[in-house]
C-alpha positions in Angstrom: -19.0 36.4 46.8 -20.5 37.9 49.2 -23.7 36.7 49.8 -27.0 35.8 47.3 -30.0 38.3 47.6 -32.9 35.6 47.6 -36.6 36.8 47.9 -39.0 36.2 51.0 -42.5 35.2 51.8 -43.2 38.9 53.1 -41.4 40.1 49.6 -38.3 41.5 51.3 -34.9 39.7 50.6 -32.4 37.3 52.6 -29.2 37.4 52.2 -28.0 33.9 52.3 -23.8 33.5 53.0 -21.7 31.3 50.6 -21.2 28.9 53.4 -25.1 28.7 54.0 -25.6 27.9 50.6 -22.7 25.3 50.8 -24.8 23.8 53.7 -27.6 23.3 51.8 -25.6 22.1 48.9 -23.8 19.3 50.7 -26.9 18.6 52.7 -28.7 17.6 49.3 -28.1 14.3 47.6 -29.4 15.9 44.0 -28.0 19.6 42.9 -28.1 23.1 43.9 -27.6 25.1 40.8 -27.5 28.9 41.2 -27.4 31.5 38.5 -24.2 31.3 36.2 -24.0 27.5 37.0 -24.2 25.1 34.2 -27.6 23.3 34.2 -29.6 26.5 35.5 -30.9 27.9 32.2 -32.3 25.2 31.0 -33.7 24.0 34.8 -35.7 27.2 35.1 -37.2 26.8 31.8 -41.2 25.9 31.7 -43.2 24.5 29.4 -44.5 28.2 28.4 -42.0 30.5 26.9 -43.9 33.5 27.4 -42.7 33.1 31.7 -39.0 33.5 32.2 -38.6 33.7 36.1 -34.9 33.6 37.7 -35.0 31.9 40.5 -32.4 32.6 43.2 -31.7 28.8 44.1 -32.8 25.2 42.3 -32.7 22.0 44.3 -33.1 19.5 41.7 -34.5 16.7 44.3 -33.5 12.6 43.5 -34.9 12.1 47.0 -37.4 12.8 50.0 -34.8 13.4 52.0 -33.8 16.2 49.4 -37.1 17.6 49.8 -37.4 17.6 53.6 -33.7 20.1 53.8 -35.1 22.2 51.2 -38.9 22.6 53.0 -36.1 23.3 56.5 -33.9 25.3 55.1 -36.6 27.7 53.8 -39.2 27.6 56.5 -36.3 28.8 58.9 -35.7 31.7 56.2 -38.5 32.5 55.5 -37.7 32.3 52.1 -40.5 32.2 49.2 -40.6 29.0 47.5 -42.0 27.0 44.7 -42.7 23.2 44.0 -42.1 22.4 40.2 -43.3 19.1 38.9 -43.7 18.5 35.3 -43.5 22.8 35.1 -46.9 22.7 32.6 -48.6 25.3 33.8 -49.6 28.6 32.1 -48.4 30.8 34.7 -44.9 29.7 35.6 -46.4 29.1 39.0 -43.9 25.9 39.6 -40.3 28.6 39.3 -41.0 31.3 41.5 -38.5 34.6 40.8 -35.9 35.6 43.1 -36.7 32.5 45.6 -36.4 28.3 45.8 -37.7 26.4 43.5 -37.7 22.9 44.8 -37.4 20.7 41.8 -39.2 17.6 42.1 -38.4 16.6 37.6 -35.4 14.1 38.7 -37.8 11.9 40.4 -39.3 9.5 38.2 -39.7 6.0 39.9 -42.6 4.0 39.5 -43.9 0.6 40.3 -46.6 -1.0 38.8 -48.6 -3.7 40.8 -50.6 -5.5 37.7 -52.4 -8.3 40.1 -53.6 -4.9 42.7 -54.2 -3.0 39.6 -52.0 -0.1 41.6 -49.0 2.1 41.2 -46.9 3.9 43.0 -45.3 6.7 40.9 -42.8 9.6 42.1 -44.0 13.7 41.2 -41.0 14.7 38.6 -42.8 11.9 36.3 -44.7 13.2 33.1 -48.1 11.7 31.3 -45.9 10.4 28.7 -44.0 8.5 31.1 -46.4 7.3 33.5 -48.3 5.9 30.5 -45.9 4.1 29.0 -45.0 1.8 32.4 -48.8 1.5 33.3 -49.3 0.1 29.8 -46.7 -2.4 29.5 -49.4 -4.3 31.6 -52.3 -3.4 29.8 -53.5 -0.4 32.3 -54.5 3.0 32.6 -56.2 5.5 34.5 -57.2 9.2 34.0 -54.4 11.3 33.5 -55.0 14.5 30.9 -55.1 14.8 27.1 -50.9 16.1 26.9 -48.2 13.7 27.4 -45.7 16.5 28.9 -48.3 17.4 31.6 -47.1 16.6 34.9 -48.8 14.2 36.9 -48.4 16.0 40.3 -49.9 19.1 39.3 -52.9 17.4 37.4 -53.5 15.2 40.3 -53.7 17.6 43.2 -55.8 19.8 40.9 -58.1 17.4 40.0 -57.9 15.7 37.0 -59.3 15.9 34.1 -58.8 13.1 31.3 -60.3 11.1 28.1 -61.3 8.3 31.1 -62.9 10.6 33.4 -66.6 9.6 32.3 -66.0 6.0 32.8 -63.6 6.4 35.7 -63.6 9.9 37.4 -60.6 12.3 37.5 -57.0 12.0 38.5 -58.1 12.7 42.0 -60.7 10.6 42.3 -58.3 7.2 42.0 -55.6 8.3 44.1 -55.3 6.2 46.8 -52.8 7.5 48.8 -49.8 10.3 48.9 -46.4 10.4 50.2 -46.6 14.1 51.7 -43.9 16.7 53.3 -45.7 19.0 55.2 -44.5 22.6 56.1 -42.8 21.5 59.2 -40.5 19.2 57.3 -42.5 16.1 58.6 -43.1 13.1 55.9 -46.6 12.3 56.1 -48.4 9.1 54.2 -52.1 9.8 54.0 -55.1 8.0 52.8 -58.8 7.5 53.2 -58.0 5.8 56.5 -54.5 7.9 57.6 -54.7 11.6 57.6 -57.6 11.3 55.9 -58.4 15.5 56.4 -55.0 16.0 54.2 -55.9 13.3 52.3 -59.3 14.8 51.2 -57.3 18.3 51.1 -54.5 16.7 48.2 -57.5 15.8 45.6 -58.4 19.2 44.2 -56.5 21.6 46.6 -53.2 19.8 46.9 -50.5 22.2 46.1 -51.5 24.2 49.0 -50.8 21.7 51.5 -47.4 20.4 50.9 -45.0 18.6 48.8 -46.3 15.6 47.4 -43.3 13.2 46.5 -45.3 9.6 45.9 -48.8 9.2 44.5 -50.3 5.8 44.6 -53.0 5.5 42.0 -56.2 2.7 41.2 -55.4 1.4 37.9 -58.1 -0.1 35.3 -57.6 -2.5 32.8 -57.3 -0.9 29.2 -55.2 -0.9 26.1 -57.0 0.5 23.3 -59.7 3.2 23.0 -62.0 4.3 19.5 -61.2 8.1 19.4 -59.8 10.4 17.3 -60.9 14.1 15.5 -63.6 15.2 13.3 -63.4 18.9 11.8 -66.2 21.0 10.5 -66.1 24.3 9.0 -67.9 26.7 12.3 -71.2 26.8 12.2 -73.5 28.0 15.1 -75.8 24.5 14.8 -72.0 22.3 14.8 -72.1 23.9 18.1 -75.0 23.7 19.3 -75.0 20.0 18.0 -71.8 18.8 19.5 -73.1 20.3 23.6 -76.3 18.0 23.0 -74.6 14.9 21.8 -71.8 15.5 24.6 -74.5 16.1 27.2 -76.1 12.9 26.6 -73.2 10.7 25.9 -72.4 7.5 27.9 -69.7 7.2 31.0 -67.5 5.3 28.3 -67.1 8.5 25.6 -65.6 12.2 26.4 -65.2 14.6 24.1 -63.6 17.7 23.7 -64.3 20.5 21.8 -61.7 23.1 19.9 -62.5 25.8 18.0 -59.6 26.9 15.9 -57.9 28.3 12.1 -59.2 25.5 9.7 -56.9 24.1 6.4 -57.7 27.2 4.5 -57.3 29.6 7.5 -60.9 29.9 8.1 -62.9 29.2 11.6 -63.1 25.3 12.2 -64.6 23.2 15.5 -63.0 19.8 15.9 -64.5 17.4 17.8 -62.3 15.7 19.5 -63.7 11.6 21.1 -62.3 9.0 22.9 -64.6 6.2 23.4 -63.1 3.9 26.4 -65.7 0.8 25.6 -66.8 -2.5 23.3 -65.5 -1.3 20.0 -69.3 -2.3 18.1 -71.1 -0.1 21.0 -68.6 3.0 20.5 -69.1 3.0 16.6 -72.8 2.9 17.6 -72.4 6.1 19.7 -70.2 8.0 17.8 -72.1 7.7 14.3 -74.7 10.8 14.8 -71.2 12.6 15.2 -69.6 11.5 12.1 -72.7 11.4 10.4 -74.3 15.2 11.2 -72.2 17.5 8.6 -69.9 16.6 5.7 -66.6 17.0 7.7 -63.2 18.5 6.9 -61.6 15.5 8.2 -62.5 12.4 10.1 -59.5 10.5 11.8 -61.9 8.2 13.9 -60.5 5.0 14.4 -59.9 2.1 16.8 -56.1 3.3 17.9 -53.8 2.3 21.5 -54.2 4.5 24.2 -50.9 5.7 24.1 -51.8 6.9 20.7 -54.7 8.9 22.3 -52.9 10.0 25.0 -50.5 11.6 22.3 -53.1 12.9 19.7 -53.0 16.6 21.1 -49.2 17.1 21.7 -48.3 18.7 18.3 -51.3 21.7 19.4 -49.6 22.2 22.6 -45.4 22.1 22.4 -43.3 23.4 25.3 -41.5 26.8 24.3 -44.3 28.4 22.5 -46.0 31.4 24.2 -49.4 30.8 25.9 -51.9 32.6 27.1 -55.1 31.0 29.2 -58.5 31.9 30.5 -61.3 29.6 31.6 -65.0 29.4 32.8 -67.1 26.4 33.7 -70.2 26.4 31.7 -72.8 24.0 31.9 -74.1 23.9 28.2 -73.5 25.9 25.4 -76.6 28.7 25.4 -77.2 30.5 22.4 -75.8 33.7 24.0 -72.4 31.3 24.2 -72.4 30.3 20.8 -73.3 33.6 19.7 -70.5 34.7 21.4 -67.9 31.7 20.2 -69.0 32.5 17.0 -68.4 36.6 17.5 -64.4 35.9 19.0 -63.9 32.7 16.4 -63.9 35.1 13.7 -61.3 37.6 15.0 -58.2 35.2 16.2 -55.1 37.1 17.2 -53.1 34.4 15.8 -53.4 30.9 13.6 -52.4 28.8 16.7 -55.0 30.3 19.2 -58.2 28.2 20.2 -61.1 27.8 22.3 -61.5 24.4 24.1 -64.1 22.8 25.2 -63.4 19.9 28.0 -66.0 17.8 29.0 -66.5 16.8 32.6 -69.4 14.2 33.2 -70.3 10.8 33.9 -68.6 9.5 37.1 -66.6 12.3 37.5 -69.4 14.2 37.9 -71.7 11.9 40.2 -69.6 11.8 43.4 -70.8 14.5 45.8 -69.0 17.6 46.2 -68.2 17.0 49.8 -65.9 13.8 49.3 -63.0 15.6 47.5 -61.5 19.1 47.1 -62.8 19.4 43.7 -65.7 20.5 44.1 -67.3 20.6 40.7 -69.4 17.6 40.3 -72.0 18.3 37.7 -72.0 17.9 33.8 -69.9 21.0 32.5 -67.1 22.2 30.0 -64.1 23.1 31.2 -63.5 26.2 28.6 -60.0 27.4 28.3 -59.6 30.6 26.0 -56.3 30.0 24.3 -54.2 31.9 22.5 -50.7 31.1 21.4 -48.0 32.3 19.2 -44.4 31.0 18.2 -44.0 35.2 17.6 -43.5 37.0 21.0 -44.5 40.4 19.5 -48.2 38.9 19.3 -48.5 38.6 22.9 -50.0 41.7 24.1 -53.0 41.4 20.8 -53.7 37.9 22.1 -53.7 39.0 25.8 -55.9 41.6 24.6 -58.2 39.1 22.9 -58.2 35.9 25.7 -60.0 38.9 28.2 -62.4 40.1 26.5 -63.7 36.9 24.8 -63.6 35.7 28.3 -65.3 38.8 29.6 -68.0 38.8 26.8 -68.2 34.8 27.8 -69.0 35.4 31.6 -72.6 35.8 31.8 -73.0 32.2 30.2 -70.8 31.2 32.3 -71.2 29.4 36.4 -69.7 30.8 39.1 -67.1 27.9 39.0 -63.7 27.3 37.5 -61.4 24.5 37.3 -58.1 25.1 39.7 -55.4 24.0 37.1 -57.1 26.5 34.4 -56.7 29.8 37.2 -53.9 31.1 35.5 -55.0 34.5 36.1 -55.6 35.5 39.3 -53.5 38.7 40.1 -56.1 40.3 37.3 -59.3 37.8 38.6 -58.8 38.7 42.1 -59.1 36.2 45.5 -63.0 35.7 44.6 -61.8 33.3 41.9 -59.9 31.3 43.9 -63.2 30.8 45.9 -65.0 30.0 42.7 -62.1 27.1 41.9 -63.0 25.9 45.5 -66.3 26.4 45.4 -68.9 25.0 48.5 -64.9 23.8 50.3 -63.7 26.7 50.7 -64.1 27.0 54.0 -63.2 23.6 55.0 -59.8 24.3 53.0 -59.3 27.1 55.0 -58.9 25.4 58.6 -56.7 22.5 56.9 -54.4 25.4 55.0 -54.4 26.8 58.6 -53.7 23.3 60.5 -51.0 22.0 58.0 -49.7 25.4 56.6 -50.2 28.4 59.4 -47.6 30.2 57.8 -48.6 30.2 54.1 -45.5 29.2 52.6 -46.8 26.6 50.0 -48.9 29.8 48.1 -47.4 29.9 44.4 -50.6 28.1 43.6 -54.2 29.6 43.8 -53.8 30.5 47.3 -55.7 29.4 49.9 -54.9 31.8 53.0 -54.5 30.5 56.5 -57.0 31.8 59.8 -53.4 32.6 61.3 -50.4 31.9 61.9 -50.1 30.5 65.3 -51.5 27.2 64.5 -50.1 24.3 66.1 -47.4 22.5 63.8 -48.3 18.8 62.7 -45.6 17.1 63.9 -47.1 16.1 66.8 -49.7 14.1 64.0 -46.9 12.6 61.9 -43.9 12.4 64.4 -43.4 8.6 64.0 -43.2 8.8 60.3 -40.5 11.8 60.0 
């Protein structure tokens, strides 16, 4: 062997020597896999199956330490890297091609503190998991609507969740992060510590680091009154569903999916979770249940584990995904018009258009206190298509743009970072739109705490330059 070709951060390649690699390989207490080893197949498989990236090398972490070598060893190569978490992500963004991913999936601890209503949970864990431990003591907190999401990726991206209205986003009760910084420095930061990174991690965090520990705020909660009602598409289901979500209370979000119906025609389902007094959310959710004859109504008082779950049989890793998004603040009648207009030419029986809701107290903390930046009542819509058939890919490609396109001028300039999936066709202004009014702020922390841009598989935020001073000087004592 003479040496592996691995790609760099300037898109040239590295030749890295066997005994290099063997370095690295000893230096790691978790694994090294490289192509033709056992194990690397199925590591630098994602949770879409339409992204098949070969990475060069995969450092399947167990420990910070693990982390730290890999951050070193690629900093002093300049080699391009990738952080993978839970690996949900449209766009394959967590397995770079041809350089390091640095596998985070191994690392699953988490400690639950039931009297501080806190817990401490390591990246690699999934919803799934993360729900099950918080709810062996009756607790929750908002985490997404998949259970095979990561919760690294949702965090640092924000958040969104069935408890957002009653509790705001991921992002909004993390209380602190464990954090390897480009320099290879281990960094705890929280409103009190750090508190610029700290701010940067909760809706721009992918861009600033490695995040290997999240600590989260907990709330007390076992069981929810949710579930899905389905009605054939009609333009006044639509219009009915924005005005009952726009004016419902902190304790209900909904999300909206239009999609094939039983007998393969268009359908909406509206989708509830009610987080309150059982008598109050039967109260709220009747003028839903009551404004149509539906298809189906599977309301019901359920766990929220059950919740958590209800979605995962739409969404299962392997199949081929496409996504594009838009906030929109209410559904006009140009945007109905238009859901209607797309609705009726699906490229495939598994393709939808979602409608996640963002309001209540995720919406009233001002823009300035977090990365996110989005804090007003909106839907998050997410144009996708999907097929288990990988010939349909280019037709529903085809379709997700335009029905986005046609969708743009109901649209805000705004979109939610962990639904930019896009952006080598959607260009650098829509990473501004994801960071909206703190862009500019992101900029000089990107440039304090990464000068040299090497966390950027992620919507990029690009440094002022490159001869920033390194931020060890900030976190010496904890290294």
């Amino acid at each position: 062997m003479d040496g592996l070709q691995a790609l760099t951060m300037s898109g040239g390649h590295e030749t890295l020597p066997p005994k290099v690699i063997e370095s690295l390989r000893r230096e790691l207490r978790g694994h090294l896999l490289l192509s033709g080893d056992q194990g690397y197949e199925l590591a630098r498989q994602v949770w879409n199956g339409m992204v098949d990236h070969r990475p060069a090398l995969i450092a399947q972490c167990v420990a910070v330490s693990d982390v730290v070598a890999c951050v070193n060893f690629a900093r002093e190569r300049q080699l391009l890297i990738s952080v993978r978490g839970g690996g949900h992500n449209y766009a394959g963004k967590a397995v770079c091609h041809g350089g390091l991913v640095i596998d985070l999936s191994l690392m699953k601890g988490i400690q639950v503190k039931p009297e501080q209503r806190t817990v401490r949970a390591q990246a690699g864990l999934r919803l799934g998991e993360f729900d099950l431990e918080t709810q062996k003591f009756g607790l929750a907190t908002t985490l997404g609507v998949n259970t095979d999401t990561g919760i690294a990726g949702l965090t640092l991206g924000g958040g969104y969740g069935w408890l957002a209205g009653k509790y705001g986003l991921a992002c909004d009760n993390l209380l602190s992060a464990e954090v390897v910084t480009a320099d290879g420095c281990v960094v705890h930061c929280n409103a009190d510590r750090h508190e610029d990174l700290f701010w940067g991690l909760r809706g721009a965090g992918a861009n600033f680091g490695v995040v290997t520990t999240f600590e989260y705020r907990l709330h007390a909660l076992t069981n929810v009154l949710g579930g899905i009602i389905l009605h054939p598409l009609q333009a006044d289901i639509l219009s009915f569903f924005d005005e009952f979500s726009r004016s419902a209370a902190d304790e209900l979000t909904t999300t909206g999916v239009v999609l094939s119906g039983p007998n393969g025609k268009p359908a909406f389902a509206s989708i509830a979770c009610y987080c309150g007094a059982l008598d109050e959310g039967e109260r709220a959710l009747r003028p839903l249940r009551t404004v149509a004859k539906p298809l189906l109504d599977s309301i019901q008082p359920r766990s929220y584990l059950e919740m958590q779950s209800l979605l995962d049989a739409t969404w299962p890793p392997g199949r081929h995904y496409y996504n594009k998004a838009h906030n929109i603040s209410r559904l006009s009648d140009g945007a109905v018009e238009t859901i209607l207009k797309y609705s009726a030419t699906l490229p495939t029986v598994l393709t939808n258009i979602a409608l996640q809701q963002l309001h209540g107290a995720a919406s009233r903390i001002p823009f300035h206190e977090t990365a996110f930046p989005h804090r007003y009542d909106h839907y998050d819509v997410l144009v996708h298509p999907a097929t288990d058939n990988p010939p349909d890919t280019d037709k529903m490609v085809r379709w997700a743009r335009e029905c986005w396109k046609a969708l743009e001028p109901f649209a805000e300039r705004a979109v939610y970072v962990n639904a930019l999936e896009d952006a080598l066709e959607e260009g650098e202004a829509r990473v501004r739109e994801a960071y909206g009014p703190n862009y500019e702020k992101l900029v000089s922390l990107k440039s304090k705490y990464d000068p040299q841009n090497m966390f950027r598989q992620n919507s990029n935020i690009r440094p002022k330059s490159k001869s920033i001073e390194s931020v060890a000087n900030l976190s010496r004592s904890e290294a």
